[in-house]
N, CA, C and O of each residue as an XYZ file, in Angstrom:
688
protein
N      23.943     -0.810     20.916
C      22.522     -0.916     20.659
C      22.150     -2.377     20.474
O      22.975     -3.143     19.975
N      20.899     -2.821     20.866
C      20.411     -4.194     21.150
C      20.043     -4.318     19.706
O      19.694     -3.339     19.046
N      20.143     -5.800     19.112
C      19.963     -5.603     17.721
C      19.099     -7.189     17.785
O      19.739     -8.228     17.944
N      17.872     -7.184     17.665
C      16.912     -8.568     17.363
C      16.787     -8.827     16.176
O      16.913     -7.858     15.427
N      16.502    -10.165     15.539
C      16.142    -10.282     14.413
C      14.485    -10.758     14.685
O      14.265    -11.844     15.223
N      13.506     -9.973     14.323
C      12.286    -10.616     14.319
C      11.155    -10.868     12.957
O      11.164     -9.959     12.127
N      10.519    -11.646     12.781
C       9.583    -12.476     11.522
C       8.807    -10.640     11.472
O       8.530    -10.045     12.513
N       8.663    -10.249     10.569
C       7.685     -8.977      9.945
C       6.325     -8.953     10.106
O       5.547     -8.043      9.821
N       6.026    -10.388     10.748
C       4.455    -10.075     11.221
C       4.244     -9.737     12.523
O       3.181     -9.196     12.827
N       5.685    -10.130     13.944
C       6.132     -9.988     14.736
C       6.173     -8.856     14.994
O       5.852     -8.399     16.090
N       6.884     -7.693     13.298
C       7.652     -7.054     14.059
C       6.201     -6.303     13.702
O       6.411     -5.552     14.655
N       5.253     -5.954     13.322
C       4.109     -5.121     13.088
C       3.479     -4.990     14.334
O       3.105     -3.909     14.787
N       3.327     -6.326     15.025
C       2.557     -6.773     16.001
C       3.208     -5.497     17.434
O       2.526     -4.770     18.156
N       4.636     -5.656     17.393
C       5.607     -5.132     18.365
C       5.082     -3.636     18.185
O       4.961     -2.806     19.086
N       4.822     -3.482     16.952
C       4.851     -1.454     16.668
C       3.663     -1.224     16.656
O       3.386     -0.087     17.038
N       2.455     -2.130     16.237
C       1.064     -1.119     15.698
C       0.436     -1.628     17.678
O      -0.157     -0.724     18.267
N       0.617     -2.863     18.385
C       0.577     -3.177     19.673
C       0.642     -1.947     20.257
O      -0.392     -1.630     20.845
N       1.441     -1.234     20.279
C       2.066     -0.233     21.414
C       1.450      1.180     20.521
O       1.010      1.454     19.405
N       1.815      1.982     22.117
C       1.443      3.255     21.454
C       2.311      3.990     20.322
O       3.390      3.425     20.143
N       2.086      5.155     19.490
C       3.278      5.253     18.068
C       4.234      6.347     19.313
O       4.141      6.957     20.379
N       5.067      6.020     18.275
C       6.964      6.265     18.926
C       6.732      7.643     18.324
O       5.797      7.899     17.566
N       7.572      8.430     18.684
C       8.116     10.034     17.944
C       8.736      8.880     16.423
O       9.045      7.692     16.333
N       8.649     10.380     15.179
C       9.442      9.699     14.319
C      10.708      9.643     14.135
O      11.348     10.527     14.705
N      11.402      8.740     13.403
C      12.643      7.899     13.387
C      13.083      7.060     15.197
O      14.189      6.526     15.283
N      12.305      7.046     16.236
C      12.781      6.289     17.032
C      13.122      5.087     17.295
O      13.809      4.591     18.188
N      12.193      4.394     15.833
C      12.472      2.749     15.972
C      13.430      2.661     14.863
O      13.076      3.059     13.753
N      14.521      2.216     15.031
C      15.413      1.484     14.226
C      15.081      0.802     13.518
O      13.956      0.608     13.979
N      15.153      0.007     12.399
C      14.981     -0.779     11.493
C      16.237     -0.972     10.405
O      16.883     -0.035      9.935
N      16.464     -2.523     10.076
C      17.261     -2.895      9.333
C      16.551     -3.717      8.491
O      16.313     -4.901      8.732
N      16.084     -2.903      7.156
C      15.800     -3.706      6.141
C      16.532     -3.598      4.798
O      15.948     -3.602      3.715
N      18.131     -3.480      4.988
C      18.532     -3.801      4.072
C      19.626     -4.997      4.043
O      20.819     -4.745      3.872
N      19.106     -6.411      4.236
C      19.874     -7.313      4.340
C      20.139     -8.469      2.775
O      19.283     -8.946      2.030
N      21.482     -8.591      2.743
C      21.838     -9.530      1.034
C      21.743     -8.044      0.026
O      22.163     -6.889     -0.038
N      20.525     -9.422     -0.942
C      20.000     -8.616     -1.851
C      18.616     -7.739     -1.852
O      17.802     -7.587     -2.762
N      18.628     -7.207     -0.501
C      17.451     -6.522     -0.477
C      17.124     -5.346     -1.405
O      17.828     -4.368     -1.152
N      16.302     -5.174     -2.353
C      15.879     -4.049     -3.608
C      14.717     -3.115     -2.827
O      14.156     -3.413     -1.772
N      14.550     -2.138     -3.479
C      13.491     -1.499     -3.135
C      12.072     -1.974     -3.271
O      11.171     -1.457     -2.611
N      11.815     -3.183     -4.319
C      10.593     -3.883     -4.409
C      10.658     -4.285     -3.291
O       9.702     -3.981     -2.576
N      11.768     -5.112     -2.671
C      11.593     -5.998     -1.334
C      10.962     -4.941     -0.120
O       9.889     -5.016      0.477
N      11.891     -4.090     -0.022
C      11.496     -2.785      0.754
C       9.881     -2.235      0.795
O       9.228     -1.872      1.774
N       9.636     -2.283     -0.099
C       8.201     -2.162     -1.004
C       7.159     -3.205     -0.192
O       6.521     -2.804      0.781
N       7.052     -4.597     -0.698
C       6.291     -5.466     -0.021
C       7.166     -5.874      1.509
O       6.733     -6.953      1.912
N       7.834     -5.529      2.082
C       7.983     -5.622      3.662
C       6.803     -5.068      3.912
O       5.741     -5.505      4.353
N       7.374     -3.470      3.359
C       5.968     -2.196      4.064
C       4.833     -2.938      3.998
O       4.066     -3.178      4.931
N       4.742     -3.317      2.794
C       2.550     -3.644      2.522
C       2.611     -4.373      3.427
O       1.814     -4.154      4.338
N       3.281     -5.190      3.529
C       3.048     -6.379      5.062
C       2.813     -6.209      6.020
O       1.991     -6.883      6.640
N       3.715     -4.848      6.677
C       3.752     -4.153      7.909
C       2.405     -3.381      7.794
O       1.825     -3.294      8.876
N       1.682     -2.721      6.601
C       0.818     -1.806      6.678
C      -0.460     -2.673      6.618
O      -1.485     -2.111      7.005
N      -0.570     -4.012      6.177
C      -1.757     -4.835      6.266
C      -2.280     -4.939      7.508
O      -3.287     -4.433      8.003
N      -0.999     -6.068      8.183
C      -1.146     -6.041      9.636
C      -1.209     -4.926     10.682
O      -2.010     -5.196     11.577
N      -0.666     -3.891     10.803
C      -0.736     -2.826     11.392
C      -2.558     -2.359     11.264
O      -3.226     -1.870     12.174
N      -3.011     -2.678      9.928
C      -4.314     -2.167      9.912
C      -5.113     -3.251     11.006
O      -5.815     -3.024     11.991
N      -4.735     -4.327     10.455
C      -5.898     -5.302     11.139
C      -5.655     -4.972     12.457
O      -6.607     -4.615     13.149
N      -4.481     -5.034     12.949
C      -4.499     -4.810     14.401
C      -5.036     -3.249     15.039
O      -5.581     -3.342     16.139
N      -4.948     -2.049     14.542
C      -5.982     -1.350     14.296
C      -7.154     -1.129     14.456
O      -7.768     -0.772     15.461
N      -7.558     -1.396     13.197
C      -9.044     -1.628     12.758
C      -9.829     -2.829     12.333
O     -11.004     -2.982     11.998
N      -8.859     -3.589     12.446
C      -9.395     -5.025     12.025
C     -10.652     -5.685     13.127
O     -10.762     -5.493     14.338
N     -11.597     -6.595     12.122
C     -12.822     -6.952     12.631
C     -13.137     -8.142     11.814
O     -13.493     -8.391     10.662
N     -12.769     -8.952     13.223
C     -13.232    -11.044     12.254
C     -14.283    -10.983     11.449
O     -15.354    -10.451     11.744
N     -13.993    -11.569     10.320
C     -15.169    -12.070      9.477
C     -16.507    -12.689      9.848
O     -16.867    -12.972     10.990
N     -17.013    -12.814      9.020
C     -18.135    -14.007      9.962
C     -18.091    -15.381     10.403
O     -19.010    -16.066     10.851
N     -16.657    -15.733     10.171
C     -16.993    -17.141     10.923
C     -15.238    -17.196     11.628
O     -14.516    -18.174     11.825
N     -15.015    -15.889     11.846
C     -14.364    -15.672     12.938
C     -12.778    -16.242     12.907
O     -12.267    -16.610     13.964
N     -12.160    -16.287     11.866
C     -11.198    -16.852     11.057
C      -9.905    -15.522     11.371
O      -9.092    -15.282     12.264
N     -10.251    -14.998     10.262
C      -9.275    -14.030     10.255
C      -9.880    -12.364     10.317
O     -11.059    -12.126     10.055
N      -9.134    -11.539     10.608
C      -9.601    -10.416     10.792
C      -9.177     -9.372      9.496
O      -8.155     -9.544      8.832
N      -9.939     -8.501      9.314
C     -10.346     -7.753      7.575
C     -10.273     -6.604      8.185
O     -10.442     -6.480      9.398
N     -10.023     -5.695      7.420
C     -10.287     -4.080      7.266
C     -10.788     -3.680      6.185
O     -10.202     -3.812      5.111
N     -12.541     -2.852      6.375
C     -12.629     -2.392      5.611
C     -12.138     -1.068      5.059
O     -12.549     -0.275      5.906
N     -11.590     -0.465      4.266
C     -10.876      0.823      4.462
C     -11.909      1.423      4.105
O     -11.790      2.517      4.657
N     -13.462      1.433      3.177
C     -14.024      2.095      3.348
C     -15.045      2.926      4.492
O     -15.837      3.854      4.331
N     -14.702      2.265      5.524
C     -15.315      2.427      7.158
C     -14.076      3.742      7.359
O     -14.598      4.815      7.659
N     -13.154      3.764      7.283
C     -11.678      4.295      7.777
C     -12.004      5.907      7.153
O     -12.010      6.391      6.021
N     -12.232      6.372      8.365
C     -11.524      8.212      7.908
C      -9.923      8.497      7.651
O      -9.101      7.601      7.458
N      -9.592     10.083      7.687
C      -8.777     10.318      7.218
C      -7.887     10.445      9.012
O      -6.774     10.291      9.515
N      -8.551     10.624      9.191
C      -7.818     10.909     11.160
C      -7.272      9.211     11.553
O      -6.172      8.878     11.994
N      -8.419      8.357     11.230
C      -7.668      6.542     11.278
C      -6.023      6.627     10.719
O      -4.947      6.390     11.267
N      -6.487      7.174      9.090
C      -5.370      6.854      8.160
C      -3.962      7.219      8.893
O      -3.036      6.411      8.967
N      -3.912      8.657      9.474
C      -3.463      9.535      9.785
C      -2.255      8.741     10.967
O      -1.029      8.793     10.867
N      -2.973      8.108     11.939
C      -2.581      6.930     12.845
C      -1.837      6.322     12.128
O      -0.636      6.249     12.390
N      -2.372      5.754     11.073
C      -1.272      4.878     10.719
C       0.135      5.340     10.283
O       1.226      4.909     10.655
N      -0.287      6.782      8.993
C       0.542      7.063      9.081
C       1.858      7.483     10.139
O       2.967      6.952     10.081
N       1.474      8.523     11.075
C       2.419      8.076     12.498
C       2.983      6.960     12.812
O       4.211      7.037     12.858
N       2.642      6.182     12.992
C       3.150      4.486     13.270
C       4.854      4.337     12.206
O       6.017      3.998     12.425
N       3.928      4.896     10.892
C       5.172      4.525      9.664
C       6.409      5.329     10.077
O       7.527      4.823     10.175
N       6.091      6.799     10.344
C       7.145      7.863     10.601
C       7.492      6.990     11.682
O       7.993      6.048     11.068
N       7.536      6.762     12.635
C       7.963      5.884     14.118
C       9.260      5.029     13.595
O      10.328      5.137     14.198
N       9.199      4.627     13.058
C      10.582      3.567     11.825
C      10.925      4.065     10.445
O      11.313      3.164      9.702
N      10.887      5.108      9.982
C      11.159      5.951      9.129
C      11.114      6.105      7.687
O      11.885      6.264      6.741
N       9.380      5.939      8.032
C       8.894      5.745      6.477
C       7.669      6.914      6.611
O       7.443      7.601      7.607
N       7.052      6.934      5.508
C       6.081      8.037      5.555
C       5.316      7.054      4.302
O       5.813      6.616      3.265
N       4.185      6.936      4.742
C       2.949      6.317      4.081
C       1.764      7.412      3.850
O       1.199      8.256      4.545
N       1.685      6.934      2.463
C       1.332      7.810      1.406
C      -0.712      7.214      1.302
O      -0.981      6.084      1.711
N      -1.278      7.663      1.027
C      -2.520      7.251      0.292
C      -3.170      8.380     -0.180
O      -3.058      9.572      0.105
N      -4.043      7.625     -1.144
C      -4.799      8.759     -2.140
C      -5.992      8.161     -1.916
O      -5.968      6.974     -1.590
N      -7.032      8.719     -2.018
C      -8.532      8.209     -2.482
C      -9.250      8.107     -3.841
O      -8.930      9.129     -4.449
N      -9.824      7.583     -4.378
C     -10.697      8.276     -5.502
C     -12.064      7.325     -5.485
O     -12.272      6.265     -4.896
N     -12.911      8.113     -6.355
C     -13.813      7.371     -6.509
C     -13.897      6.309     -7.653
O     -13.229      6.519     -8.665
N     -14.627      5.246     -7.574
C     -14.906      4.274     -8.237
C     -15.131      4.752    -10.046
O     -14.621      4.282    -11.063
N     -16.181      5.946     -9.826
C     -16.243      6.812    -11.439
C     -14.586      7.736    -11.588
O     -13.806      7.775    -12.540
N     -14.526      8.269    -10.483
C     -13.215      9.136    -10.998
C     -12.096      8.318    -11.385
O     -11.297      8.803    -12.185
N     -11.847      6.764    -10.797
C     -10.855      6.213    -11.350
C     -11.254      5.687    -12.421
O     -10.317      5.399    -13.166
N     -12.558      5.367    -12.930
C     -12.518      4.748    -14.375
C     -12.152      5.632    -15.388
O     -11.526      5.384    -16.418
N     -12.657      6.805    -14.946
C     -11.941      7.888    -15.757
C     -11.223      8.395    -16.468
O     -11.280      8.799    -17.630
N      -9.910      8.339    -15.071
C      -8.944      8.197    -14.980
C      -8.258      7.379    -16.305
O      -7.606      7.822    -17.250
N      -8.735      5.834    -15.931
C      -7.833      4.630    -16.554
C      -8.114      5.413    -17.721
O      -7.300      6.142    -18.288
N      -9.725      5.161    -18.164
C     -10.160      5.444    -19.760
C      -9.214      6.366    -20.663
O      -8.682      6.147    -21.751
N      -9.196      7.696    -19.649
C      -8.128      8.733    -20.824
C      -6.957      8.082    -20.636
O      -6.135      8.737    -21.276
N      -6.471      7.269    -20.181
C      -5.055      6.617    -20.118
C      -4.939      5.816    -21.412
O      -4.146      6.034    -22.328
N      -5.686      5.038    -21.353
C      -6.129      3.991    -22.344
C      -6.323      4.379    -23.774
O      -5.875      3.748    -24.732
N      -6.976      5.384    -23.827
C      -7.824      6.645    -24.591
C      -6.286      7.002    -25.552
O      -5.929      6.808    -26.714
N      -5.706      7.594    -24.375
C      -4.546      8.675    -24.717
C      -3.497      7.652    -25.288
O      -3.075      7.978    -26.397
N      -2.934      6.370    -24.722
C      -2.377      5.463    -25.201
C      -2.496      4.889    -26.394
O      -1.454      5.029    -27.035
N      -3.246      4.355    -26.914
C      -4.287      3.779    -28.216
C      -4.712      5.377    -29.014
O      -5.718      5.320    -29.722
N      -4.013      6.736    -28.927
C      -4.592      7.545    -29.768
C      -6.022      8.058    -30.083
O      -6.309      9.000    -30.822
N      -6.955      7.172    -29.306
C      -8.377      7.533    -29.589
C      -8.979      8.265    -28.337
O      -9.063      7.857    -27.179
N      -9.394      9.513    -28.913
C      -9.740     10.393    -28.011
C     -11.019     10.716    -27.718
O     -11.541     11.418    -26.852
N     -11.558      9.830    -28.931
C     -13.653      9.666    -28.823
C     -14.273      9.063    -28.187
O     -15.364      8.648    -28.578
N     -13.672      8.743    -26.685
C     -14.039      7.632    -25.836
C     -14.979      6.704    -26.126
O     -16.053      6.752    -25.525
N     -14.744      5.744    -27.055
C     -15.415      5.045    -27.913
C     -15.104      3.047    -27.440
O     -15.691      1.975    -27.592
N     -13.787      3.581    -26.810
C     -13.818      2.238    -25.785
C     -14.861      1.988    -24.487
O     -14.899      2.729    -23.505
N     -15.771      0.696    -24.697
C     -16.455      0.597    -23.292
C     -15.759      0.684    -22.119
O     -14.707      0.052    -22.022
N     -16.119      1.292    -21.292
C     -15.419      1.395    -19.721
C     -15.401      0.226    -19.334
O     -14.288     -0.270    -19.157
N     -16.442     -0.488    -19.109
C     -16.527     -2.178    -18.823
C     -15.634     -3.106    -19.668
O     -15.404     -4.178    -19.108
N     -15.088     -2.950    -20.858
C     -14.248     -3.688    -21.522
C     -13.406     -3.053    -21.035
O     -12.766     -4.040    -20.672
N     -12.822     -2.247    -20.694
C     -11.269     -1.811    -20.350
C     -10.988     -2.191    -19.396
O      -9.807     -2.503    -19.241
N     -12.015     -2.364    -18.195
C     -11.823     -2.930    -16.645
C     -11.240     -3.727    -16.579
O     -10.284     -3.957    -15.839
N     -12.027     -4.700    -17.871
C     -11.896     -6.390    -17.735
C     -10.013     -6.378    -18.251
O      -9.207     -7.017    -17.575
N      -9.800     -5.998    -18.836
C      -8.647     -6.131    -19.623
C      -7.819     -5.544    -18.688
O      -6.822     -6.214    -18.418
N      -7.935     -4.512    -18.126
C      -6.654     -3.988    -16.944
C      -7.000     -4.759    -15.508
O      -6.248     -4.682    -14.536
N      -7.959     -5.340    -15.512
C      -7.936     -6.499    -14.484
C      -6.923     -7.578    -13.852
O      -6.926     -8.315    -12.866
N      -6.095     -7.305    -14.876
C      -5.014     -8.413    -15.385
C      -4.056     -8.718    -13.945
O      -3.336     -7.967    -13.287
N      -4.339     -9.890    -13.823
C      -3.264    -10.359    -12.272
C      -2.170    -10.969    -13.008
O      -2.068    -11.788    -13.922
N      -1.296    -10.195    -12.196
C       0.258    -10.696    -12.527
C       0.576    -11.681    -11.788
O       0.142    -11.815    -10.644
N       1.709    -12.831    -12.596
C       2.270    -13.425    -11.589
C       2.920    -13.605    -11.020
O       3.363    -14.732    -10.799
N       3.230    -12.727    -10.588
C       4.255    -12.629     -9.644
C       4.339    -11.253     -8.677
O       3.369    -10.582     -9.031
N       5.068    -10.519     -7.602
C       5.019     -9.454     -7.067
C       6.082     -8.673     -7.778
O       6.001     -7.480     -8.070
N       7.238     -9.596     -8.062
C       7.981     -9.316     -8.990
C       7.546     -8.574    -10.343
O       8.077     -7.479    -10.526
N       6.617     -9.048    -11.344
C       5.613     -8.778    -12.546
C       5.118     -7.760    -12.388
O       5.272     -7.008    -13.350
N       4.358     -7.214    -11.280
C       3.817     -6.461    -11.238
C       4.347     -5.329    -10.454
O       3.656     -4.310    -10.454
N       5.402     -5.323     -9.816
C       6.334     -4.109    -10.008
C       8.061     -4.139     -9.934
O       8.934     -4.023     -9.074
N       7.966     -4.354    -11.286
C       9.389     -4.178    -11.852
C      10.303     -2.657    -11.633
O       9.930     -1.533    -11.968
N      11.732     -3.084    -10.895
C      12.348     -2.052    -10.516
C      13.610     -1.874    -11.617
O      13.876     -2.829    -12.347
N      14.041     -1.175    -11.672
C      15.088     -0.462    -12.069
C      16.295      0.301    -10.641
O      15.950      0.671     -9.519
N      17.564      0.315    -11.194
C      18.083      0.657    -10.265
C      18.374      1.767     -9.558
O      19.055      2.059     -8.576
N      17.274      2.602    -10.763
C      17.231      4.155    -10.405
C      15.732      3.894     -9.526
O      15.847      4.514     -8.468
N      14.551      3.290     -9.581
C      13.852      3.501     -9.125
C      13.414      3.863     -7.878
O      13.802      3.346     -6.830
N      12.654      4.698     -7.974
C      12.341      4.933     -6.212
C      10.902      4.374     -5.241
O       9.865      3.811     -5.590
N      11.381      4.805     -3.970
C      10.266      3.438     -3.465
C       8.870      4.192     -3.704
O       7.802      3.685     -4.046
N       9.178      5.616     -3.420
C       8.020      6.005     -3.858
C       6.602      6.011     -5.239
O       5.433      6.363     -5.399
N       7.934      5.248     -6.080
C       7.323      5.408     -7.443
C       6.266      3.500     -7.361
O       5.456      2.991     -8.136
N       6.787      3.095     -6.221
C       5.861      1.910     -6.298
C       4.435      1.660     -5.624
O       4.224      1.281     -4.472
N       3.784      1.873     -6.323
C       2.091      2.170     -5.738
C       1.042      0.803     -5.919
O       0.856      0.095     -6.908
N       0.481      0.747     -4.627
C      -0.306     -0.621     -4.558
C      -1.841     -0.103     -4.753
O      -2.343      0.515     -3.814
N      -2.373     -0.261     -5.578
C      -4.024      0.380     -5.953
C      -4.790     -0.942     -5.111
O      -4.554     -2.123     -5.370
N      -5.843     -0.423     -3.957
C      -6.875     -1.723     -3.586
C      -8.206     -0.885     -4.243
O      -8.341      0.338     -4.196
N      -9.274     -1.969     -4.947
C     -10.364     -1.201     -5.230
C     -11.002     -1.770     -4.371
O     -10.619     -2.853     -3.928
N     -12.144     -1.157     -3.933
C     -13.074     -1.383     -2.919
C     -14.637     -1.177     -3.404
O     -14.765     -0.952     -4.607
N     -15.923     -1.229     -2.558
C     -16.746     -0.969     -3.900
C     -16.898      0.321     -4.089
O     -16.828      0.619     -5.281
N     -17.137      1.494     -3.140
C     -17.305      3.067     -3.948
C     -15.887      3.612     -4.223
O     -15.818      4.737     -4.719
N     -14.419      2.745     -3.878
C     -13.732      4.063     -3.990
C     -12.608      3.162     -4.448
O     -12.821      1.950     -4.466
N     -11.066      3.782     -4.936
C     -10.098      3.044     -4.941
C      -8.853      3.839     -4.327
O      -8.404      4.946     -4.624
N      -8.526      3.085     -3.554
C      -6.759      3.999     -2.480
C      -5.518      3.218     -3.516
O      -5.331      2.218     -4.209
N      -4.984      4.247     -3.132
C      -3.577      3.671     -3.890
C      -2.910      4.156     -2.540
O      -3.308      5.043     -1.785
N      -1.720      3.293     -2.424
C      -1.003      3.267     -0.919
C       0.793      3.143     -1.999
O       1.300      2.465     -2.892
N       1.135      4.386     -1.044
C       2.843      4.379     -1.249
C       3.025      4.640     -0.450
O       2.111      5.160      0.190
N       4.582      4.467      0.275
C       5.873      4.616      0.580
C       6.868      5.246      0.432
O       7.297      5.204     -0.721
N       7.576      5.972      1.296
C       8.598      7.043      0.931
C       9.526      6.868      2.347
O       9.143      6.633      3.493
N      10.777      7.058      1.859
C      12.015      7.589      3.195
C      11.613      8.711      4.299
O      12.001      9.824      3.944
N      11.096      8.707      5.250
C      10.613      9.835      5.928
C      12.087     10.578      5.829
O      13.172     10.193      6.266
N      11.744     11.779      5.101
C      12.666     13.363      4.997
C      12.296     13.945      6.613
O      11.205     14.098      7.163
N      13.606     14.174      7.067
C      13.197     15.088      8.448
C      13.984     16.860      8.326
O      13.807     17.678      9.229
């Protein structure tokens, strides 16, 4: 078997370019050194950024770089992509919610955490405070050696809605 080494923006370009493969047909070797499942983790987002833009992507206004809005994106788009992932033997995950259902969400988290169940914390103060950018990719998702890739979830908020995007071993 022919074995290339190619740059991950290359290799997106090579897979989301072409039409999607049956799944597991593309080979992939991403476990080279010390490769962890975080690494495994942000390859994917890389592959799944670019794969979008090339996609659905549409230059900005001054024609720079190309964006996806995912709130334009149905579930039949998503769906594409997902295929693409099964093609190299991953299975890409997303959720939707809304902008109120995830504050929600956080609040009874927050709520339930801190013991106070009188939702008496402002929603707007909690935003600000779980706003919090990490520094590092590392920081913000710390693995363990039991961990799984699935358990690592990338939340984008957008303005009506927020996706959380995972990753999993495509099971056949």
């Amino acid at each position: 078997m022919d074995e290339t080494e190619v740059d991950i923006i290359e290799l997106a370009k090579l897979i989301f370019n072409e039409n999607c493969k049956l799944p597991n047909s593309i080979q992939l070797s991403l476990y080279e050194n010390d490769c962890n499942i975080r690494d495994i983790f942000k390859l994917l987002l890389i592959i799944f950024t670019e794969g979008m833009k090339i996609k659905y992507g549409k230059y900005n206004t001054n024609k720079k770089i190309k964006i996806v809005n995912l709130e334009d994106l149905d579930e039949k788009q998503f769906n594409i992509i997902k295929e693409y992932f099964n093609s190299f033997g991953f299975d890409c995950n997303y959720t939707i919610k809304s902008i109120k259902d995830y504050e929600e969400e956080e609040l009874i988290k927050i709520n339930t955490f801190v013991g106070n169940l009188n939702n008496t914390i402002d929603i707007n103060q909690y935003m600000e405070v779980t706003d919090f950018k990490p520094k590092s990719f590392e920081e913000a998702y710390p693995v363990e050696k039991n961990t799984n890739l699935n358990e690592l979830i990338y939340k984008i908020k957008c303005d009506n809605f927020t996706y959380s995007i995972s990753f999993d071993f495509l099971k056949v």
